[in-house]
C-alpha positions in Angstrom: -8.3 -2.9 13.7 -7.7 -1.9 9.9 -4.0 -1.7 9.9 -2.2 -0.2 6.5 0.8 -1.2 5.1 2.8 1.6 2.4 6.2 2.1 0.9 7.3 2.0 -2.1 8.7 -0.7 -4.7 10.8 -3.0 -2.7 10.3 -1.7 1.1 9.6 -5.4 2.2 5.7 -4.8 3.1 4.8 -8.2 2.0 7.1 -10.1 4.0 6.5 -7.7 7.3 2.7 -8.6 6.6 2.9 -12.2 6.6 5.5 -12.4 9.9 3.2 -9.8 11.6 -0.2 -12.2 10.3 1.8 -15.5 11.9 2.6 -13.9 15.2 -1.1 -12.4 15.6 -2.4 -15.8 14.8 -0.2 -17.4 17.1 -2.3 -15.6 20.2 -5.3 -16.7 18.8 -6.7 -13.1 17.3 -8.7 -13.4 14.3 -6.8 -12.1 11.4 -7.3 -11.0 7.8 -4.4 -10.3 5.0 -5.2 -8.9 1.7 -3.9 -6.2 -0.5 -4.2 -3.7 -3.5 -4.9 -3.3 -5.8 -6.9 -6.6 -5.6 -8.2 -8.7 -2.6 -11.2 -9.9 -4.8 -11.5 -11.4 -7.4 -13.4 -8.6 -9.5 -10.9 -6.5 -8.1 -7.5 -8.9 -9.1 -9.2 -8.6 -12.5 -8.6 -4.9 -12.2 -4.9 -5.5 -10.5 -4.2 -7.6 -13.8 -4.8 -4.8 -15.8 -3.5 -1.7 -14.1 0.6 -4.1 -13.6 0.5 -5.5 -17.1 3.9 -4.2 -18.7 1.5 -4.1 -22.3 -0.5 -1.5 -21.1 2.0 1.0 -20.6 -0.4 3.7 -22.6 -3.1 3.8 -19.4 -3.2 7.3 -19.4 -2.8 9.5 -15.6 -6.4 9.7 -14.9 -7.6 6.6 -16.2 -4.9 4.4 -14.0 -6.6 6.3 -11.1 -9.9 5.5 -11.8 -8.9 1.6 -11.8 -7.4 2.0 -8.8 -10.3 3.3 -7.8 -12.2 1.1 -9.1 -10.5 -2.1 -7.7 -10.6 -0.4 -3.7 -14.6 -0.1 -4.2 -15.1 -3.7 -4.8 -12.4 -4.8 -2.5 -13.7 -2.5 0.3 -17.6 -4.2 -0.5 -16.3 -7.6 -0.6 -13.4 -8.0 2.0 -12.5 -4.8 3.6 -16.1 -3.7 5.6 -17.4 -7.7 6.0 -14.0 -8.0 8.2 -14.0 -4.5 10.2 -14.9 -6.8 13.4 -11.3 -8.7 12.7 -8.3 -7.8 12.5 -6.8 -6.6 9.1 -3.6 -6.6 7.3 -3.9 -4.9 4.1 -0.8 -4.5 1.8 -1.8 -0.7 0.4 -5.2 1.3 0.5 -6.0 4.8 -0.5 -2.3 6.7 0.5 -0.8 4.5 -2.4 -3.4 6.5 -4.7 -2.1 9.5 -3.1 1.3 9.0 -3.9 1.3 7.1 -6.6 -1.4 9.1 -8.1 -1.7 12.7 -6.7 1.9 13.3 -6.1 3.7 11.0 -9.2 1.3 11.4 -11.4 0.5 15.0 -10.7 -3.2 14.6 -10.4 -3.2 16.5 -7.3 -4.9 15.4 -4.1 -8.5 16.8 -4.6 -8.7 14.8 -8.1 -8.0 11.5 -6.0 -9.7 12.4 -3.1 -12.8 12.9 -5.3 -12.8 9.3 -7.2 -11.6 7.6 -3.8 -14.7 9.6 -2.1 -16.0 5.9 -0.9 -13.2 5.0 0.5 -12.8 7.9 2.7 -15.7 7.0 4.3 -13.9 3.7 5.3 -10.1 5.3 6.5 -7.4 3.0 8.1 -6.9 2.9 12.0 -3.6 2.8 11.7 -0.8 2.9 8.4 2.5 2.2 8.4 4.7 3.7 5.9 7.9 2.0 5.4 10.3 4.7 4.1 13.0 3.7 1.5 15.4 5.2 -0.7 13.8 4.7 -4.1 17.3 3.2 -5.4 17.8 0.6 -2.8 13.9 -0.7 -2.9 14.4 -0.5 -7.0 17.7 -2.9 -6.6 15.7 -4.9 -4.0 13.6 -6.1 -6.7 15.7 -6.0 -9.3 17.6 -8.6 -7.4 14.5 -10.7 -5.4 12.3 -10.6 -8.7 14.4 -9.2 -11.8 12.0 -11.5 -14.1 8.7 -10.9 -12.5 8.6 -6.6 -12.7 5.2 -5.4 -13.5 4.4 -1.8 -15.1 5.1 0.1 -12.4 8.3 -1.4 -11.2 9.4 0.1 -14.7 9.0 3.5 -14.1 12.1 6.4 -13.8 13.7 7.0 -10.4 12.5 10.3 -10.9 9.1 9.0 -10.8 9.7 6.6 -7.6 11.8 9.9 -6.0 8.0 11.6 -6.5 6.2 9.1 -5.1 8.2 8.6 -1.8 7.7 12.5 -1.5 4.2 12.2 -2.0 4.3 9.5 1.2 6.1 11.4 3.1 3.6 14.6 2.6 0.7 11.9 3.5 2.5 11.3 6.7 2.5 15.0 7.6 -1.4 15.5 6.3 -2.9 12.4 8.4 -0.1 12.4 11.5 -2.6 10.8 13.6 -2.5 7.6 12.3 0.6 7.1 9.7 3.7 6.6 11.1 7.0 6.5 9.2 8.9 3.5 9.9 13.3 3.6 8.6 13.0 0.7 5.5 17.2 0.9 5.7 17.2 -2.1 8.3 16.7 -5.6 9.0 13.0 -6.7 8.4 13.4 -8.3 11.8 14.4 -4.8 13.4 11.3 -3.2 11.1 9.2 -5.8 12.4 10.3 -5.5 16.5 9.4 -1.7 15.9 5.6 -2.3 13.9 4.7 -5.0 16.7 5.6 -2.6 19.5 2.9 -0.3 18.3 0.4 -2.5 17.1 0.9 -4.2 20.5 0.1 -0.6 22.6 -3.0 -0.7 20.5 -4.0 -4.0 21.3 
């Protein structure tokens, strides 16, 4: 399976992938964890780039394009050599659809266009951990107040688009997103992602 993982700044994605990797591994299941944008390291290179707090003039379309950019490599080197596994990926293409489309008010055809590899390669399942923008933004402002990247800074405003561009995702791809409540326990988010990756399995 090629399970997504979405939500916004602080939603705790990270932390549900690796518990989620440890108890998969535990039953023997062959498991990989990666993430973008990144996974590679062309595609890290890219990552470096696009979260640098210097390069706050990337303009709308060109941050896109990176992103884009960075999911093509990652897809040809880790994503479609593992599709017989089991993967854990920490974002994919409904990050450029919020982040991008929505936030940035490229609009979905725009993203759809550059990402046109990608759909070719869609998840079999996303999860999309909703937050308020606030409490994810004073999440990391208190887990990793020294290590914010580029788009950590960004307005609420900006963060407030981006979780409505999620949530219109969920509606346009119900079939395989489901919206997980981010205001609880990571144990409680994690008892409630297992229970449905489990009816997969």
């Amino acid at each position: 399976m090629f399970i997504t993982f979405e939500g916004g700044e602080g939603s705790g994605k990270t932390t549900l992938i690796a518990k989620i990797a440890t108890e998969l591994r535990s039953r023997s299941l062959d498991v990989v964890t990666t993430r973008e944008p990144g996974g590679s390291l062309i595609a890290e290179k890219i990552r470096s780039i696009l979260l640098d707090n210097d390069n706050v003039a990337i303009k709308a379309h060109t941050e896109a394009l990176l992103f884009a950019a960075s999911r093509a490599q990652h897809l040809d080197e880790v994503i479609i050599p593992n599709l017989h596994k089991i993967i854990l990926c920490d974002r994919y293409i409904d990050s450029s659809f919020a982040y991008q489309a929505i936030g940035r008010d490229l609009g979905l055809d725009f993203v759809k266009n550059v990402n046109s590899y990608a759909l070719n390669y869609m998840p079999d399942l996303t999860f999309y951990i909703d937050l308020d923008p606030k409490v994810g933004m004073q999440r990391v402002h208190n887990n990793r107040s020294n290590k914010k990247d580029r788009l950590d800074l960004e307005t609420n405003n900006f963060h407030l688009k981006v979780r409505e561009g999620y949530l219109m995702v969920a509606k346009l791809y119900k079939e395989r997103v489901i919206v997980i409540d981010g205001n609880r326990s990571v144990l409680e988010i994690y008892d409630e992602i297992m229970g449905y990756i489990d009816s997969k399995l």
